[in-house]
N, C-alpha and C positions, 0 to 999 in steps of 0.2 A: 499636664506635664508630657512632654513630648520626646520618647522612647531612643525615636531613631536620630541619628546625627545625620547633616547635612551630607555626607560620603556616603550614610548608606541608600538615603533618598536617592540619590545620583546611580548607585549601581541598583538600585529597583529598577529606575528607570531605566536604566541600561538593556538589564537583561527581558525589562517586558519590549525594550525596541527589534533586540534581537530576536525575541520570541516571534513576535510581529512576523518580522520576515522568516526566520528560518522554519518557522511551521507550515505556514504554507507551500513552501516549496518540500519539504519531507513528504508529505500529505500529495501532492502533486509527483514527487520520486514513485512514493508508494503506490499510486493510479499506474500511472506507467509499470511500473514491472509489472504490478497486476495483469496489465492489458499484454504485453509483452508473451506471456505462462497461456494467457488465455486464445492468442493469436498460434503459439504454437502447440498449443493442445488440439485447437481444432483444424490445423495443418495435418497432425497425425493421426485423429481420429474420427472427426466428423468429417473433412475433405474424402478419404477414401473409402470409410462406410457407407457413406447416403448420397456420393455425388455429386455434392455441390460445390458452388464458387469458394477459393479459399478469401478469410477479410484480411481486411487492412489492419493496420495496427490503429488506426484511427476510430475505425468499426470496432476494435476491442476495447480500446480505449472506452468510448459510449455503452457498450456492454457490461467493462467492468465498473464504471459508474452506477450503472441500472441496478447492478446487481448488490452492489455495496447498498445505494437505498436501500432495495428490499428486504435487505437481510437486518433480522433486528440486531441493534445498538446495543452495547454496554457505557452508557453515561457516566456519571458520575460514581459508580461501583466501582470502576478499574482503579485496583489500586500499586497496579502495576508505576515502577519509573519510567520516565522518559526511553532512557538504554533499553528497557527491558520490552518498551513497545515499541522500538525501533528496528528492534535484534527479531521480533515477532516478524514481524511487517517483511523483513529478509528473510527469514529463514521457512517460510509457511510457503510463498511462492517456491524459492528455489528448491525444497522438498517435493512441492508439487512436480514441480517439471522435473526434477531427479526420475518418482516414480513413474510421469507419462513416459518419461524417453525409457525407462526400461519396460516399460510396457511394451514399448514398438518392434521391443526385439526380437517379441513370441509374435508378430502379427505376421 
């Protein structure tokens, strides 16, 4: 016996098509700002402490790729909503770079 009705088949599908695309690009949002916090992190701290070349946003980009790898995962545990690991994903970078830029202002 078969549960769901022919409309809700249709909005399954729906929202796994939307899924489809709009997570990748949030996931892909999320890299970038990443790399963004990380380009100007070390504009203001590693550029003038050690001397060296400032990166690209590109070069942060691959960075904060690298470093997402390495860092271990929470799979299937998070039982976070959607909103709620969206709202992370914001608000974790731009805390960061809150606290670097006030950093810079004792340096």
């Amino acid at each position: 016996m078969n549960k769901f009705t022919k409309s809700d088949q249709e909005n399954v599908i729906g929202l796994l098509c939307v899924a489809t695309i709009v997570g990748p690009l949030i996931i892909f949002a999320a890299v970038v700002v990443r790399a963004f916090v990380i380009a100007k992190i070390w504009s203001w701290y590693i550029v003038p402490g050690f001397h060296v070349p400032d990166i690209t946003l590109p070069v942060a980009f691959g960075v904060s790729l690298l470093v997402g790898y390495l860092m271990p995962q929470a799979h299937c545990t998070d039982e976070r909503d959607t909103s709620e690991k969206i709202g992370v994903a914001i608000a974790i970078p731009a805390f960061t770079l809150l606290v670097g830029w006030i950093g810079t202002l004792f340096m």
